[in-house]
VEXSE-557078 format. One record per residue (C-alpha): residue number from 0; x, y, z. Coordinates in Angstrom, 2 decimals, always signed. Layout:
{n = NUM	x = X	y = Y	z = Z};
...
END
This chain:
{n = 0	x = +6.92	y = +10.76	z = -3.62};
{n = 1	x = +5.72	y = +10.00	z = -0.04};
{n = 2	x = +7.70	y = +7.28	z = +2.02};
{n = 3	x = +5.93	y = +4.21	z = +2.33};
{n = 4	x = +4.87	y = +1.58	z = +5.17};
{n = 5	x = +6.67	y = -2.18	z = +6.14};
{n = 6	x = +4.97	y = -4.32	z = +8.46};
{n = 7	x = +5.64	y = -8.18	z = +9.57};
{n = 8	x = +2.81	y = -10.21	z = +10.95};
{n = 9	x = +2.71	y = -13.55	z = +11.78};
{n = 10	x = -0.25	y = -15.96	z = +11.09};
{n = 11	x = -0.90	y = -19.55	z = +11.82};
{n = 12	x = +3.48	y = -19.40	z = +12.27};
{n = 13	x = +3.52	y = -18.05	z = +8.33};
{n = 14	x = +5.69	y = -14.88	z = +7.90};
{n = 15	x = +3.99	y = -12.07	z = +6.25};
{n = 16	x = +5.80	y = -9.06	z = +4.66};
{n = 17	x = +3.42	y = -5.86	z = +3.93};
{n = 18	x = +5.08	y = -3.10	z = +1.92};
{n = 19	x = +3.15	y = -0.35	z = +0.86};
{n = 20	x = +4.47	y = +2.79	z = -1.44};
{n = 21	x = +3.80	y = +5.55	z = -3.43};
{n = 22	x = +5.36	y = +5.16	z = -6.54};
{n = 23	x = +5.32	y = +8.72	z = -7.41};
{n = 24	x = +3.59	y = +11.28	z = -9.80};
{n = 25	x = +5.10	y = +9.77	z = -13.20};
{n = 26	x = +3.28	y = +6.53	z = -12.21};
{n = 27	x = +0.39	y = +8.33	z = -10.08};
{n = 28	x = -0.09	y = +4.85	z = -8.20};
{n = 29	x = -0.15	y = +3.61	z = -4.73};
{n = 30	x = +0.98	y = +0.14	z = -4.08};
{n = 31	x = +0.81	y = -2.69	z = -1.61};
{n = 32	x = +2.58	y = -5.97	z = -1.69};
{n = 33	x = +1.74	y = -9.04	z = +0.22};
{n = 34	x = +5.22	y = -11.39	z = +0.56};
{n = 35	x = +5.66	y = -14.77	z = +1.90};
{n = 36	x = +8.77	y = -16.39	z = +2.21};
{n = 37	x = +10.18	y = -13.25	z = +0.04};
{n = 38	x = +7.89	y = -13.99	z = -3.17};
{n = 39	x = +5.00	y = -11.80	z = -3.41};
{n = 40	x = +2.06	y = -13.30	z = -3.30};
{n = 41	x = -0.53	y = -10.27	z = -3.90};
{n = 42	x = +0.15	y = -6.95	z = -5.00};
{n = 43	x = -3.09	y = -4.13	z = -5.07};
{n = 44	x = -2.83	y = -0.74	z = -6.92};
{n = 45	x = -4.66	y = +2.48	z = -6.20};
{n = 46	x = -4.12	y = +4.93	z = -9.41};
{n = 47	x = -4.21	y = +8.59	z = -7.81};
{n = 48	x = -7.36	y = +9.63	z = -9.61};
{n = 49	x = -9.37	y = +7.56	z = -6.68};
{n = 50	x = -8.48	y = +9.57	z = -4.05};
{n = 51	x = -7.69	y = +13.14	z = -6.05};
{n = 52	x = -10.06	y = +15.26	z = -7.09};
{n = 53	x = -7.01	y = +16.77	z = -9.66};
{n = 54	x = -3.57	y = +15.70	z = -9.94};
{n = 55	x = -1.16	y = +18.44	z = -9.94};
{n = 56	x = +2.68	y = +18.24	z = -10.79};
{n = 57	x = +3.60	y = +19.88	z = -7.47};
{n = 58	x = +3.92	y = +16.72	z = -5.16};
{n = 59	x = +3.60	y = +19.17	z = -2.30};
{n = 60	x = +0.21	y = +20.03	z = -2.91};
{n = 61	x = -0.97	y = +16.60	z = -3.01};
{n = 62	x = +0.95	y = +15.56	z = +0.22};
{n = 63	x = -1.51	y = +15.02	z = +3.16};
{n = 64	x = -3.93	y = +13.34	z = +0.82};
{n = 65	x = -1.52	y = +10.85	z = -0.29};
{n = 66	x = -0.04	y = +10.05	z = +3.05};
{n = 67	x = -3.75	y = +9.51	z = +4.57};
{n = 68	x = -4.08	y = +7.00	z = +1.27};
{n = 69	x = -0.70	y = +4.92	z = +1.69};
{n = 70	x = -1.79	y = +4.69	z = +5.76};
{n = 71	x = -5.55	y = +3.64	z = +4.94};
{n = 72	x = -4.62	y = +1.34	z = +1.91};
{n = 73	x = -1.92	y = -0.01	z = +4.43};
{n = 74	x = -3.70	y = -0.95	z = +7.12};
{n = 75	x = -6.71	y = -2.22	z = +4.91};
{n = 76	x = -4.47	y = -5.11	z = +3.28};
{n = 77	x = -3.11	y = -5.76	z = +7.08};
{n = 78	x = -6.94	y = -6.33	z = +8.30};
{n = 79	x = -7.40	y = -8.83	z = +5.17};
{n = 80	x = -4.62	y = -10.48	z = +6.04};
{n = 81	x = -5.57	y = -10.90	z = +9.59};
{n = 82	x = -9.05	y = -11.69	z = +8.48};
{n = 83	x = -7.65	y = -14.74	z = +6.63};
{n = 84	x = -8.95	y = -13.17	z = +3.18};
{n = 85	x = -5.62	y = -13.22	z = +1.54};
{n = 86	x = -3.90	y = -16.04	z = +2.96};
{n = 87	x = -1.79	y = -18.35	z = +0.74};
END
């Protein structure tokens, strides 16, 4: 299981929490969360399989591929936010 990404950003004075994590190879997912005011407001899953060619047990092989993921899907749901795309 790789460690994950938290970022606040402020928009139009609304306080936005982004937490993105790998929730490990039992669950094989990637996910982000989107809070406001501590309730989440969106959440967006990426199974493994869309950025593996194979899964493998060993979470060392797998390592650089899923760190590139959690950064990429992390800073993708911080652009839509900025963009306005998610806002609540």
């Amino acid at each position: 299981m790789e460690k994950g990404y938290n970022s606040d950003i402020k928009i139009y004075g609304d306080l936005y929490h982004v937490q993105t994590e790998d929730w490990g190879p039992d669950l094989k997912i990637l996910i982000t969360r989107v809070f406001k005011n501590g309730a989440v407001i969106k959440s967006f899953k990426t199974p493994y399989q869309s950025f593996l060619a194979e899964v493998s047990s060993d979470p060392l092989y797998h390592r650089p591929k899923l760190r590139e993921a959690l950064r990429h899907q992390h800073k993708k749901i911080l652009d839509l936010l900025q963009s306005g795309q998610i806002l609540y």
